[in-house]
N, CA, C and O of each residue as an XYZ file, in Angstrom:
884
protein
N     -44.267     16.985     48.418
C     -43.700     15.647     48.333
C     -44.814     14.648     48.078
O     -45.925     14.900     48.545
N     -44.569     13.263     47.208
C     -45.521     12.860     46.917
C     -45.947     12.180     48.166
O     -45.167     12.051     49.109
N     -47.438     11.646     48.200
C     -47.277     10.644     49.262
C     -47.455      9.103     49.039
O     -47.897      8.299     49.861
N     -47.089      8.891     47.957
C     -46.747      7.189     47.568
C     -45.405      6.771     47.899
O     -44.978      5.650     47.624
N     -44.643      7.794     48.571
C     -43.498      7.662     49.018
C     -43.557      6.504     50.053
O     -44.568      6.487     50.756
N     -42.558      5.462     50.271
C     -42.649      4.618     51.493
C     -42.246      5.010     52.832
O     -41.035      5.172     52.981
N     -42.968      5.190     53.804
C     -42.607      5.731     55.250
C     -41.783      4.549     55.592
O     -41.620      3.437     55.092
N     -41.225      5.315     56.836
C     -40.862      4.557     57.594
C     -40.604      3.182     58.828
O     -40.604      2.273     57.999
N     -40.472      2.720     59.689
C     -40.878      1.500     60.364
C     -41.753      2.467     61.650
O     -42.521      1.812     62.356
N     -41.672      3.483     61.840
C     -42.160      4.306     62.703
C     -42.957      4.797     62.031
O     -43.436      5.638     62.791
N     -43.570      4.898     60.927
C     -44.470      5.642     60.459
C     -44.277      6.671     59.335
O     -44.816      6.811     58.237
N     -43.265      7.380     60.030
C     -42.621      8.647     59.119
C     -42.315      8.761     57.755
O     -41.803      7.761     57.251
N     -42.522      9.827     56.969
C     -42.385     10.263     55.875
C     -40.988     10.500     55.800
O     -40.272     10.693     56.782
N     -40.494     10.478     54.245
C     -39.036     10.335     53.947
C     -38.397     12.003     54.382
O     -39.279     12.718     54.856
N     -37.708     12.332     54.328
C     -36.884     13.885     54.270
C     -36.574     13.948     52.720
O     -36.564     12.876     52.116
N     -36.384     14.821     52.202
C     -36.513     15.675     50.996
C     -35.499     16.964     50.859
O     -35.639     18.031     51.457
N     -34.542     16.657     50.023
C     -33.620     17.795     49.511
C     -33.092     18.110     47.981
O     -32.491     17.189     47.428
N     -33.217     18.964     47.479
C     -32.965     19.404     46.522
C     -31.615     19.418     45.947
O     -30.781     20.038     46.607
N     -31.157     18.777     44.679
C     -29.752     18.806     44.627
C     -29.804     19.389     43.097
O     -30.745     19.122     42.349
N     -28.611     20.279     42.677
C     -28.591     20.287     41.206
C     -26.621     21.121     41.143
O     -25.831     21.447     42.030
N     -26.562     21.162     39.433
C     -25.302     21.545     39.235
C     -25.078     21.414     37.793
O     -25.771     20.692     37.076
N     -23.943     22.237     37.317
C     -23.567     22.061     35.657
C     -23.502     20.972     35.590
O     -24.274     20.612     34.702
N     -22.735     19.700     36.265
C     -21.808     18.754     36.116
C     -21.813     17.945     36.594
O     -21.784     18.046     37.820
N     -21.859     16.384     35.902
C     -22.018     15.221     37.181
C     -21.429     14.022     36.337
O     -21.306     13.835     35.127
N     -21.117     13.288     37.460
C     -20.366     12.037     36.893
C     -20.359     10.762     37.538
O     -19.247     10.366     37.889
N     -21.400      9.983     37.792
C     -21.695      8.625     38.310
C     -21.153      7.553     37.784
O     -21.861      6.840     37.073
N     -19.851      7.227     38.010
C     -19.060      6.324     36.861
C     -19.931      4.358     36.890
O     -20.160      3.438     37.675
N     -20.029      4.581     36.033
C     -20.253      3.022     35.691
C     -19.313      1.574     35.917
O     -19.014      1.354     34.743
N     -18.930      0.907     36.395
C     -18.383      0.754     37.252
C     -17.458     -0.207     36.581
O     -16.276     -0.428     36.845
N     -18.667     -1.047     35.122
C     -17.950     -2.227     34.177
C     -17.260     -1.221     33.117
O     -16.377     -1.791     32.476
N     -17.412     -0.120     32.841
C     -16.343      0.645     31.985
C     -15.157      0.762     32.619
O     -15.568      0.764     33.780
N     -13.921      0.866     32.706
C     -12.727      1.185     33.404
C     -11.425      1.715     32.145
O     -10.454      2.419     32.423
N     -11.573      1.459     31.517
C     -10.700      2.414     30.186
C     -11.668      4.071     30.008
O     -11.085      5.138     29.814
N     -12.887      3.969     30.103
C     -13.116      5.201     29.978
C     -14.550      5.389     30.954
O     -15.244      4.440     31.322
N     -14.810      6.818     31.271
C     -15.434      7.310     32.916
C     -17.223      7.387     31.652
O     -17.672      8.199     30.843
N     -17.508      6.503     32.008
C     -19.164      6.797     31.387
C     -20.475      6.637     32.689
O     -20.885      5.616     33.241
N     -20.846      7.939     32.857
C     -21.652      8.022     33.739
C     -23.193      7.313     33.493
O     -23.700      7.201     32.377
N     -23.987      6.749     35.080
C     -25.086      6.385     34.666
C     -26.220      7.573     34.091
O     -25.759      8.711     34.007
N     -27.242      7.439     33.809
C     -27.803      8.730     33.179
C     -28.298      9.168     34.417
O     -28.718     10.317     34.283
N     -28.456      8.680     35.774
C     -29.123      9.240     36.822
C     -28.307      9.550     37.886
O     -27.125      9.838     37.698
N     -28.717      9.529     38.791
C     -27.704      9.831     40.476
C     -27.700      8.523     41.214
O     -28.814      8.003     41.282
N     -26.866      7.968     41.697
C     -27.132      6.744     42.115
C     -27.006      6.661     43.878
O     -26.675      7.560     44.650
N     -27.320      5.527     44.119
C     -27.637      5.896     46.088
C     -26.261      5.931     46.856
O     -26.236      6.371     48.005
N     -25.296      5.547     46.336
C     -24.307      5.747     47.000
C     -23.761      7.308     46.940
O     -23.047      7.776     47.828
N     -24.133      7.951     45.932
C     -23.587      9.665     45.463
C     -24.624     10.274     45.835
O     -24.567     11.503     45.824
N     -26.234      9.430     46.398
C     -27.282     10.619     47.191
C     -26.940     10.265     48.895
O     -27.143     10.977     49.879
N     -26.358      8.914     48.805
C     -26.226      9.302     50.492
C     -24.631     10.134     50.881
O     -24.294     10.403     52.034
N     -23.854     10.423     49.728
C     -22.524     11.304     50.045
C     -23.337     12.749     50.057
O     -22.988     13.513     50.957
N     -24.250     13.156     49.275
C     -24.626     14.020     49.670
C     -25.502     14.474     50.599
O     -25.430     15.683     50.819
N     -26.187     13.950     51.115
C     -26.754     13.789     52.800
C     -26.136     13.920     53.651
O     -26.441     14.591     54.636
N     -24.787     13.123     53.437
C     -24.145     13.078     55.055
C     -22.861     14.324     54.837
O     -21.995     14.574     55.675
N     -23.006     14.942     53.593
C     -22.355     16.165     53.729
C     -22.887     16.999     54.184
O     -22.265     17.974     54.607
N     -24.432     16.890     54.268
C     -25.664     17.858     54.673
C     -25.054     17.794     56.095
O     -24.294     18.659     56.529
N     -25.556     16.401     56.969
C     -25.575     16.162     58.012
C     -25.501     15.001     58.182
O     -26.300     14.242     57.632
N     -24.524     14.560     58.987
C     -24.141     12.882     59.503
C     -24.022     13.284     60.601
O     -23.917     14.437     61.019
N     -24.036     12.099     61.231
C     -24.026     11.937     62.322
C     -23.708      9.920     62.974
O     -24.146      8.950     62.357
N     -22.969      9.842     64.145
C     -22.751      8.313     64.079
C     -23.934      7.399     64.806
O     -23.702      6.270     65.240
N     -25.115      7.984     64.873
C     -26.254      7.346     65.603
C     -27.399      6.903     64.269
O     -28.180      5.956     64.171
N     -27.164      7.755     63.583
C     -27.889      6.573     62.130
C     -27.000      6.836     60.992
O     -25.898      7.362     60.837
N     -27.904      6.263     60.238
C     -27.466      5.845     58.252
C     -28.508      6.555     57.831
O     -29.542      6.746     58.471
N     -28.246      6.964     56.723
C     -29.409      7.566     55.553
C     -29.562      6.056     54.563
O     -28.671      5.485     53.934
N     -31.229      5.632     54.717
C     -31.518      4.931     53.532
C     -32.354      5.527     52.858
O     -33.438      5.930     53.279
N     -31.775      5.681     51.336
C     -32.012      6.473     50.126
C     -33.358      5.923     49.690
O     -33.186      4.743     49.384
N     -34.831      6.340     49.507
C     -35.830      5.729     48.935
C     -36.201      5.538     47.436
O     -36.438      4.483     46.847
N     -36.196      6.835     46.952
C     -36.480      7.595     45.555
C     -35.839      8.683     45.205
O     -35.762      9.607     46.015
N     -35.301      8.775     44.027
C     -34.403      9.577     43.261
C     -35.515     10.574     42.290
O     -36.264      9.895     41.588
N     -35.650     11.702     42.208
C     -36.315     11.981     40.745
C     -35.426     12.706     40.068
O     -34.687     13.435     40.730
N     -35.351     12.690     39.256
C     -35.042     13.684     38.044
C     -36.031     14.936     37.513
O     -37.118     14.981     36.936
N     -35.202     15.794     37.951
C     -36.566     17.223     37.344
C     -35.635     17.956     36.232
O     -36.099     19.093     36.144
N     -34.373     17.809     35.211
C     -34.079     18.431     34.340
C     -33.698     17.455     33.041
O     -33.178     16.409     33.430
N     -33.791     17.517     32.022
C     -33.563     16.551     30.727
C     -32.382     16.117     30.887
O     -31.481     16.953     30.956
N     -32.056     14.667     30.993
C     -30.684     13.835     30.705
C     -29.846     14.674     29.202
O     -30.029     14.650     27.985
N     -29.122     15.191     29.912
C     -28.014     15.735     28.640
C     -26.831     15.179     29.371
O     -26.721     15.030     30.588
N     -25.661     14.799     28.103
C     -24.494     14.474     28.213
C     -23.433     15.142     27.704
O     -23.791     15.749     26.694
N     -22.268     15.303     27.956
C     -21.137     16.344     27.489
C     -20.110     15.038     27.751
O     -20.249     14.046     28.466
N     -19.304     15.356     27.094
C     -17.851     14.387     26.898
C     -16.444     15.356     27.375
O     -16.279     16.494     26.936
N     -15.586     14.759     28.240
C     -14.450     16.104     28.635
C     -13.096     15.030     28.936
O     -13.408     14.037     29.593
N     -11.937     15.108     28.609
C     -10.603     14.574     28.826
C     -10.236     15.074     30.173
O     -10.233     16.268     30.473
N      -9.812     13.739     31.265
C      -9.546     14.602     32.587
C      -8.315     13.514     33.029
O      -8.400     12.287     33.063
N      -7.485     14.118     33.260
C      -6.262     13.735     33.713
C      -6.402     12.966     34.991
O      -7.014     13.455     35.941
N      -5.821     11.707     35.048
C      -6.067     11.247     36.416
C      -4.686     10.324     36.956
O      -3.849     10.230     36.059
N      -4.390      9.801     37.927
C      -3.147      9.102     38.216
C      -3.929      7.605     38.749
O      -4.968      7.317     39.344
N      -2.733      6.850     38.135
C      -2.770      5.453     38.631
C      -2.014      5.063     39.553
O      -1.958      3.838     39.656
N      -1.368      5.688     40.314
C      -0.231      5.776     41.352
C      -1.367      5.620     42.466
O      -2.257      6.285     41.935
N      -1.871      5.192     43.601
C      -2.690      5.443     44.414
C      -2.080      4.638     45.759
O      -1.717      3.464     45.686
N      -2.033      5.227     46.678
C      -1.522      4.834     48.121
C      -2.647      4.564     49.242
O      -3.493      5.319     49.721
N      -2.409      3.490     49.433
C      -3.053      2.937     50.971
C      -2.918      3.503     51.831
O      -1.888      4.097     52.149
N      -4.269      3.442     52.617
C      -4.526      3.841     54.196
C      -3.003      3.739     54.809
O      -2.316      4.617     55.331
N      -2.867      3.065     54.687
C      -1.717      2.657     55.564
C      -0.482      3.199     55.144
O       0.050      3.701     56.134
N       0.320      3.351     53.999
C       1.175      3.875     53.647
C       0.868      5.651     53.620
O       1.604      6.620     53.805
N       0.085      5.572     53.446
C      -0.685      7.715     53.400
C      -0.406      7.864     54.572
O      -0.013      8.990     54.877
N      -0.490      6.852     55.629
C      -0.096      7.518     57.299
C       0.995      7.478     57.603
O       1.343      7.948     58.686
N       1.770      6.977     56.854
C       3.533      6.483     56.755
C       3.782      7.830     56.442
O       4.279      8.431     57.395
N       3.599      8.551     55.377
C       3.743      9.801     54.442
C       4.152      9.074     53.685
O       5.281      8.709     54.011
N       3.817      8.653     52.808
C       3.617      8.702     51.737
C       3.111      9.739     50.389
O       1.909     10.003     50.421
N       3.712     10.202     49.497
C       3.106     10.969     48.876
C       2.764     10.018     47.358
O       3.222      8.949     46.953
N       1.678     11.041     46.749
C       1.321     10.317     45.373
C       2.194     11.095     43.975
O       2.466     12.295     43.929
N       2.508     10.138     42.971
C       3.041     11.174     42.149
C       2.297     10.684     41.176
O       2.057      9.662     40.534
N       1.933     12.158     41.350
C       0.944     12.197     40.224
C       1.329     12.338     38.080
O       0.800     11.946     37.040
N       2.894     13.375     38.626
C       3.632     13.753     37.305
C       3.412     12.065     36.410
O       2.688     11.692     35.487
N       4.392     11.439     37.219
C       5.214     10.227     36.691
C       4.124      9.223     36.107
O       4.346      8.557     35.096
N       2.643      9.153     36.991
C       1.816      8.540     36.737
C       0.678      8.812     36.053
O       0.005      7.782     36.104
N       0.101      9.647     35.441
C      -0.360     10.569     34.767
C      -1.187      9.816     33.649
O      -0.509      9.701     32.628
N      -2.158      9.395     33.566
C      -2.989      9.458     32.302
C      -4.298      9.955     31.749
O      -5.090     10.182     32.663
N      -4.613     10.112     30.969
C      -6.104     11.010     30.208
C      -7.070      9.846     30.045
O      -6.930      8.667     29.719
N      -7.770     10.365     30.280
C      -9.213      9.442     30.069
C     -10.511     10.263     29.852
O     -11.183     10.960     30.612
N     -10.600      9.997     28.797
C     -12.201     10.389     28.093
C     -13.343     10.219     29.284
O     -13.481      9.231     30.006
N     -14.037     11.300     29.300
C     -15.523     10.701     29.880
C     -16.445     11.310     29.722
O     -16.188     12.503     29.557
N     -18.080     10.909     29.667
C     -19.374     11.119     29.474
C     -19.748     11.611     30.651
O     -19.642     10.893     31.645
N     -20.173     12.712     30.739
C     -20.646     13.194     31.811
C     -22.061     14.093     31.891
O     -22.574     14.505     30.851
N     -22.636     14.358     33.172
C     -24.220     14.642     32.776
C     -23.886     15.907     32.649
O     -22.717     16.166     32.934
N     -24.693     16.942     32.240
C     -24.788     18.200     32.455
C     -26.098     18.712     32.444
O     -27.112     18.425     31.809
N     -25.743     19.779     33.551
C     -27.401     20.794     33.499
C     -28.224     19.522     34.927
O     -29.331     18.987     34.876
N     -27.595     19.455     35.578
C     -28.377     18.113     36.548
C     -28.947     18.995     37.725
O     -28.396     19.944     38.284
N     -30.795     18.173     38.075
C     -31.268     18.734     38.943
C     -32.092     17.338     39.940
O     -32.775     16.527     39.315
N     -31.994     17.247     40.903
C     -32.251     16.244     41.502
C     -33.047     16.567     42.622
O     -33.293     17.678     43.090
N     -33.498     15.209     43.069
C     -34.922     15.555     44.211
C     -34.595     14.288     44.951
O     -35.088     13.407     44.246
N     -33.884     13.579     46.259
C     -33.763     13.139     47.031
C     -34.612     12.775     47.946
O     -35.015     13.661     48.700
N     -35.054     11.548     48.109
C     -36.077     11.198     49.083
C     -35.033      9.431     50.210
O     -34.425      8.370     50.073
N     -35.518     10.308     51.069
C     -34.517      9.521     52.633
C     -34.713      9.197     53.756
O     -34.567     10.112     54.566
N     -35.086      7.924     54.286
C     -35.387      7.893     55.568
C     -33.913      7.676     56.364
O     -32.933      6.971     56.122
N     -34.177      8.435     57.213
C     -33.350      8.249     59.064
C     -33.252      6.924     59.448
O     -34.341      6.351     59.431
N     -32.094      6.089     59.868
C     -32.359      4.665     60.368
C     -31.394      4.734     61.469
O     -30.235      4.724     61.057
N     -31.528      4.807     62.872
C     -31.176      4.835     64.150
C     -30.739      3.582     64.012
O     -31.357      2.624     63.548
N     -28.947      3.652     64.703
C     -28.399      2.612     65.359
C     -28.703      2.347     66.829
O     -29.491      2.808     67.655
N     -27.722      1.385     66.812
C     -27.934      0.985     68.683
C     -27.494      2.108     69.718
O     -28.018      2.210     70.827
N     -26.375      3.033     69.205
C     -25.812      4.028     69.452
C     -26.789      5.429     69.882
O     -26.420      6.199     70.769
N     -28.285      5.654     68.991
C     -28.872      6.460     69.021
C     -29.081      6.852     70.429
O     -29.250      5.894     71.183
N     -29.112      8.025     70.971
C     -29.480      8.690     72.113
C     -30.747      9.858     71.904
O     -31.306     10.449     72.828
N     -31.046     10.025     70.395
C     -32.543     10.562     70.658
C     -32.929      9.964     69.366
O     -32.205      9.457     68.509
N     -34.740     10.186     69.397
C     -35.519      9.130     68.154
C     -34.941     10.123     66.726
O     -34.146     11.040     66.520
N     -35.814      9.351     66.028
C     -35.278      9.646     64.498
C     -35.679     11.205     64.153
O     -35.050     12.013     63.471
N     -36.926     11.365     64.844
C     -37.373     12.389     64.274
C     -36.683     13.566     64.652
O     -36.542     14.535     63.906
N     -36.064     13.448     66.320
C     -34.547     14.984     66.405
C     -33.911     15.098     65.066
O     -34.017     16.222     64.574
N     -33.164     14.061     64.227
C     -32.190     14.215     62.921
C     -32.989     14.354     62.198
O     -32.796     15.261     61.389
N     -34.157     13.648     62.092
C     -34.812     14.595     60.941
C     -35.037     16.189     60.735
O     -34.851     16.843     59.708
N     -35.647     16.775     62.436
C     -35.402     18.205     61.884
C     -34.369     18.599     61.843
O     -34.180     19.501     61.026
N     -33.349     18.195     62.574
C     -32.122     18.785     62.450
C     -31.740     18.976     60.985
O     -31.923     20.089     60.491
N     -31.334     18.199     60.401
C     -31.597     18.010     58.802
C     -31.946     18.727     57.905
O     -31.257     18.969     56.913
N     -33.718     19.425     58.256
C     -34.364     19.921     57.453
C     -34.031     21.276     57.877
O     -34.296     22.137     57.039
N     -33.390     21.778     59.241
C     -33.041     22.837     59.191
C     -31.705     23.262     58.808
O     -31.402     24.439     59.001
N     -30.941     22.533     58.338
C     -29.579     22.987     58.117
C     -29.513     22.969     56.089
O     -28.806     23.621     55.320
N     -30.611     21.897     55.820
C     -31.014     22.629     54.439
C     -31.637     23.906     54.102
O     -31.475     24.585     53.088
N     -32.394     24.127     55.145
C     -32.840     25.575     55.067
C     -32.204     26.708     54.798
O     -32.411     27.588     53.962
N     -30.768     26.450     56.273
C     -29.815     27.805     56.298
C     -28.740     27.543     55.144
O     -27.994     28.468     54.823
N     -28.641     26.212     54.470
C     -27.855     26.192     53.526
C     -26.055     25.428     54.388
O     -24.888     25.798     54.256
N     -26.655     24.351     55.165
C     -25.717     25.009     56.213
C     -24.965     23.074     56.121
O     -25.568     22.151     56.668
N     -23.794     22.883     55.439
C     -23.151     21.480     55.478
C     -22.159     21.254     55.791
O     -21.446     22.234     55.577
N     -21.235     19.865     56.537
C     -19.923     19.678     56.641
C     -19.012     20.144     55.911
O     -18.055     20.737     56.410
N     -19.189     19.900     54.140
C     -18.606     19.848     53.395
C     -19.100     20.673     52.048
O     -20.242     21.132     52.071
N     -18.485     20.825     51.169
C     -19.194     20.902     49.931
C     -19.761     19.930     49.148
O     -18.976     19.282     48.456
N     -21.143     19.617     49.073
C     -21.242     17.972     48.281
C     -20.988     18.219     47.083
O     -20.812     19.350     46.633
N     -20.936     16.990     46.338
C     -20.189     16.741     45.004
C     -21.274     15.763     44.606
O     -22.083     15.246     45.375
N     -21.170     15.562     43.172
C     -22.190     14.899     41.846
C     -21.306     13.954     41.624
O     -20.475     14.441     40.859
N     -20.931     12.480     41.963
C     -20.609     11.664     41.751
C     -18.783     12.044     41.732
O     -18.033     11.085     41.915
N     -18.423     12.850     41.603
C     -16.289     12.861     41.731
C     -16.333     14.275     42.232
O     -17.331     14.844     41.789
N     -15.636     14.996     42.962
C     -15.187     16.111     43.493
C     -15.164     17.243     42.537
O     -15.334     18.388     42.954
N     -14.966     16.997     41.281
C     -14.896     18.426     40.644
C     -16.136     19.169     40.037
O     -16.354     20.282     39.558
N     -16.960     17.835     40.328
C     -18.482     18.465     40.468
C     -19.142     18.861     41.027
O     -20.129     18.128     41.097
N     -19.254     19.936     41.703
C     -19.618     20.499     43.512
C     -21.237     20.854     42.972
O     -21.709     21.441     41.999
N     -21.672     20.302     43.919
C     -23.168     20.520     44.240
C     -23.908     21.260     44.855
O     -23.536     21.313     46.027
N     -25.072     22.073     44.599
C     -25.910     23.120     45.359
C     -26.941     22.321     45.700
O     -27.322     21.438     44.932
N     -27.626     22.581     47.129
C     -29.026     22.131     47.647
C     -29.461     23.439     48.166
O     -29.057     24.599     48.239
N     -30.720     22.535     48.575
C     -31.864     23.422     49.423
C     -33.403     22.312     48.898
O     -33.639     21.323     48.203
N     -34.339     23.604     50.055
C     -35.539     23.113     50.027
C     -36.048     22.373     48.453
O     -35.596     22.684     47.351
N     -36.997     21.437     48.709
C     -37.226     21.170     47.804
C     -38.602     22.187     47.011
O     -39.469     22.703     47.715
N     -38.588     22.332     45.508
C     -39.977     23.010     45.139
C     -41.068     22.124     44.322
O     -41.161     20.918     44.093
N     -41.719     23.067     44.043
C     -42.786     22.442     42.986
C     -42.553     22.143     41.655
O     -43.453     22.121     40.816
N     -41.278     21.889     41.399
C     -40.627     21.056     39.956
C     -41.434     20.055     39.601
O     -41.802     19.325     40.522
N     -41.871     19.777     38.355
C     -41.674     18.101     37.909
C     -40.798     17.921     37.682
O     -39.847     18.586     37.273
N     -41.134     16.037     38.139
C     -40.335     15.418     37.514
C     -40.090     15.266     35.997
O     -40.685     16.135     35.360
N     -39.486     14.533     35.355
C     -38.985     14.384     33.643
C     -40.320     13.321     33.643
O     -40.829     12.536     34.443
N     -40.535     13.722     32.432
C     -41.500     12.353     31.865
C     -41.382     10.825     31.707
O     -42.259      9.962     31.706
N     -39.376     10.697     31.509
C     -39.073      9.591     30.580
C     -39.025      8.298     31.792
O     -38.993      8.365     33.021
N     -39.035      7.220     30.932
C     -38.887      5.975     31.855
C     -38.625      4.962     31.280
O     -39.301      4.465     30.380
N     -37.576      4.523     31.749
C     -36.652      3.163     30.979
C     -35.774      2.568     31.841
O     -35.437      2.957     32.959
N     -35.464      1.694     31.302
C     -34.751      0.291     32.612
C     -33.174      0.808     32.746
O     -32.668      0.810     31.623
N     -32.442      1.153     33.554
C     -30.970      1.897     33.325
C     -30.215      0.698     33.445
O     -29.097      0.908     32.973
N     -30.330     -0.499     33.878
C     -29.189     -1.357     33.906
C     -28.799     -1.556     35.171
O     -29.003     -0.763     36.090
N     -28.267     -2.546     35.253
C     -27.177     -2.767     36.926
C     -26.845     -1.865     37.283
O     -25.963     -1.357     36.590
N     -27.350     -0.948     38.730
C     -26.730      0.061     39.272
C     -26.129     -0.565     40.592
O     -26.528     -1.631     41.062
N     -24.716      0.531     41.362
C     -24.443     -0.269     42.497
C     -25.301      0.656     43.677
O     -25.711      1.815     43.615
N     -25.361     -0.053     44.439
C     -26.851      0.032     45.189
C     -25.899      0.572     46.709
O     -26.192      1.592     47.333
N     -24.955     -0.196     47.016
C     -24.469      0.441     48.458
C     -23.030     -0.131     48.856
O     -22.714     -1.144     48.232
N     -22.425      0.180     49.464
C     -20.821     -0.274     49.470
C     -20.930     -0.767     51.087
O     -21.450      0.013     51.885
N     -20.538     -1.788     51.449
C     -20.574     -2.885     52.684
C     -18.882     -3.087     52.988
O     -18.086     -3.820     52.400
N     -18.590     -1.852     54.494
C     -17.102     -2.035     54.862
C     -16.697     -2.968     55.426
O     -16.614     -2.670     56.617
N     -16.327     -4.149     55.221
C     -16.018     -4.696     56.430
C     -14.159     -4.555     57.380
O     -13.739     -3.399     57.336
N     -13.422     -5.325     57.948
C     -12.438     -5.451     58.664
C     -11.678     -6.244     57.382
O     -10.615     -5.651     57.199
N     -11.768     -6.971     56.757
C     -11.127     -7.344     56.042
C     -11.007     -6.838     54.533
O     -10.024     -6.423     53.919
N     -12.315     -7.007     54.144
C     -12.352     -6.432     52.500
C     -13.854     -5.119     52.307
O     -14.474     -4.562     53.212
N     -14.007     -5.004     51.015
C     -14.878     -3.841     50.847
C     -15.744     -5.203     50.258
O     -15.244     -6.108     49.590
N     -17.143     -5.105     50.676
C     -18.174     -6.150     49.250
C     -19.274     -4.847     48.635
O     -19.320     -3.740     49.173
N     -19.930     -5.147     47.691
C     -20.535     -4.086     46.895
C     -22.151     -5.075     46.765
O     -22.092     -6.286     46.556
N     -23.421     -4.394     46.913
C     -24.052     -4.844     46.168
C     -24.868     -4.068     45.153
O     -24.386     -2.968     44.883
N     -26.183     -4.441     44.423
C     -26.399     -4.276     42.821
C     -27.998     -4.126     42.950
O     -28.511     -4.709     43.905
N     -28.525     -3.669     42.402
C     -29.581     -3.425     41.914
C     -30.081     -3.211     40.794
O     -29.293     -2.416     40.283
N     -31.231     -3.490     39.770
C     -31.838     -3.482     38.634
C     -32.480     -2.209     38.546
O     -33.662     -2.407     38.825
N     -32.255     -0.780     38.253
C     -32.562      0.297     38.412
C     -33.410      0.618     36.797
O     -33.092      0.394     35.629
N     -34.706      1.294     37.509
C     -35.087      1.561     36.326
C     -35.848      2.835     36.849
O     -36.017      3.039     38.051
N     -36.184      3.466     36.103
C     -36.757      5.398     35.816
C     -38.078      5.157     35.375
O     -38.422      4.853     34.233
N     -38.916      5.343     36.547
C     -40.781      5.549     36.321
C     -40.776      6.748     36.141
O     -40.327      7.273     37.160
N     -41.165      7.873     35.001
C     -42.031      8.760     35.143
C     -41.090     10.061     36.150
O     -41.481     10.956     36.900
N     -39.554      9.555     35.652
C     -38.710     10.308     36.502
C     -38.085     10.318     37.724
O     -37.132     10.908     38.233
N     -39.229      9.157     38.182
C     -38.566      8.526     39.565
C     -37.783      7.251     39.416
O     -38.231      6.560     38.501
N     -36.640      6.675     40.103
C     -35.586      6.176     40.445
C     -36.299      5.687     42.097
O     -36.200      6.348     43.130
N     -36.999      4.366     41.932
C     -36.958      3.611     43.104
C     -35.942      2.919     43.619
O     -35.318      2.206     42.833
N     -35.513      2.955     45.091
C     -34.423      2.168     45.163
C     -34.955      1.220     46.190
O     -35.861      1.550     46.955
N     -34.285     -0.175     46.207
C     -34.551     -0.768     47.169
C     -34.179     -0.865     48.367
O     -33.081     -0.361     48.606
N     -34.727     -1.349     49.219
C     -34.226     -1.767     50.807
C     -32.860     -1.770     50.831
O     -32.037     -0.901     51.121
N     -32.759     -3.056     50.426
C     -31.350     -3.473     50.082
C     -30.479     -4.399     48.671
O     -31.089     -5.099     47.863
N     -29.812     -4.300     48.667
C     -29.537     -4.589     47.139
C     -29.246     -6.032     47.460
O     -29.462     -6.671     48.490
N     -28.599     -6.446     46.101
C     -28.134     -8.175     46.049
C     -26.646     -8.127     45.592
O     -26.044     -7.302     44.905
N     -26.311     -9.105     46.105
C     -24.838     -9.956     45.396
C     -24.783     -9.744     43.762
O     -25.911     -9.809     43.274
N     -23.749     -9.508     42.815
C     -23.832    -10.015     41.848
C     -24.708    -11.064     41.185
O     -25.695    -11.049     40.450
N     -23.682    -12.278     41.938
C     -24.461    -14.020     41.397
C     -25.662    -13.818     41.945
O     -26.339    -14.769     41.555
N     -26.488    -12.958     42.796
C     -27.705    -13.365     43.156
C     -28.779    -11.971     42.328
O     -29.897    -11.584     42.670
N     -27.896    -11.489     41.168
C     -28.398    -10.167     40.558
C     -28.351    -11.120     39.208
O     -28.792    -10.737     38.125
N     -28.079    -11.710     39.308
C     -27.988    -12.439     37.756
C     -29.404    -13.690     37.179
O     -29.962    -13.982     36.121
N     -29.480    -14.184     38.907
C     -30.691    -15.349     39.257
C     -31.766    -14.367     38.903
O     -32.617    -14.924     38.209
N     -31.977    -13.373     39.082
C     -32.872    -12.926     39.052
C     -33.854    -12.211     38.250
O     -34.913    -11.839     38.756
């Protein structure tokens, strides 16, 4: 792991996991007629795959650096999807979705051949009952045995994802500015807010920030 990586407020070095798969799909968020993925992995689809690793309700995973270790290739595929979609609240009613009646195709760009390198610090809530560094090994040992909640996924579910340790891969060479990425999703009691980040690819790495910005305050800038 490199060590220009940013530690932690304790000192600590990030955790490190290996992600890859045929298939991936990070939808872009201003397309909505058709599914065009960003060319990279973005922090909201590296911390779904973390906390499929291992979550827990005493911290958050904040995502540091992304690399890329296989060539950006794209494939195009028609995937059926429904616009029928039911609320929390009505899904507990029973509600069912119909999918027949509602039914439409939509084109999309998707990555293929994807191999990824995850870099993550541990951030303890108020809740925590042991320091960061218990979840960290915990963590690093359940990547070891291969061992997760769930199956993780590459940006939508039908892209299931393999991890493990990380190796001695490079990263990709290339480096270019990717555009407005969304940076982290903020739940609150009333509504969902989103914020944004200016994402760009050093040398294969994908820095992310602390924390992202507002739109109007992604635009000032």
């Amino acid at each position: 792991m490199s060590d220009d990586l940013p530690r932690s407020s304790e000192g600590a070095p990030p955790v490190s996991v290996q992600v890859w798969g045929p298939g991936a799909l990070f939808t872009r968020p201003e397309l909505k007629a058709e599914r065009v993925s960003y060319p990279v992995m973005t922090p909201t689809a590296a911390v779904g795959v973390l906390e499929s690793i291992y979550w827990k309700p005493e911290f958050t995973w904040v995502p540091v650096a992304i690399d890329v270790l296989a060539p950006i290739k794209q494939f195009t595929q028609r995937r059926n999807e429904t616009t029928d979609i039911a609320s929390v609240s009505s899904a507990l009613a029973g509600r069912t979705v119909d999918t027949v009646e509602h039914r439409t195709q939509r084109h999309a760009v998707c990555l293929k051949d994807v191999v990824y390198r995850i870099h993550a610090h541990v951030e303890l809530r108020e809740r925590a009952t042991k320091k960061s560094a218990a979840y960290r090994d915990q963590f690093r040992r359940r990547v070891d045995r291969g061992q997760c909640f769930h199956q993780p996924y590459l940006g939508t579910r039908e892209f299931s994802a393999y991890f493990g340790p990380v190796d001695e891969r490079e990263r990709i060479s290339m480096s270019a500015k990717l555009g407005v990425m969304l940076h982290s999703v903020h739940h609150h009691k009333s509504k969902i807010q989103f914020s944004w980040f200016k994402a760009r690819l050093d040398e294969g790495r994908m820095w992310i920030p602390r924390d992202g910005m507002r739109a109007g305050d992604l635009v000032e800038a």
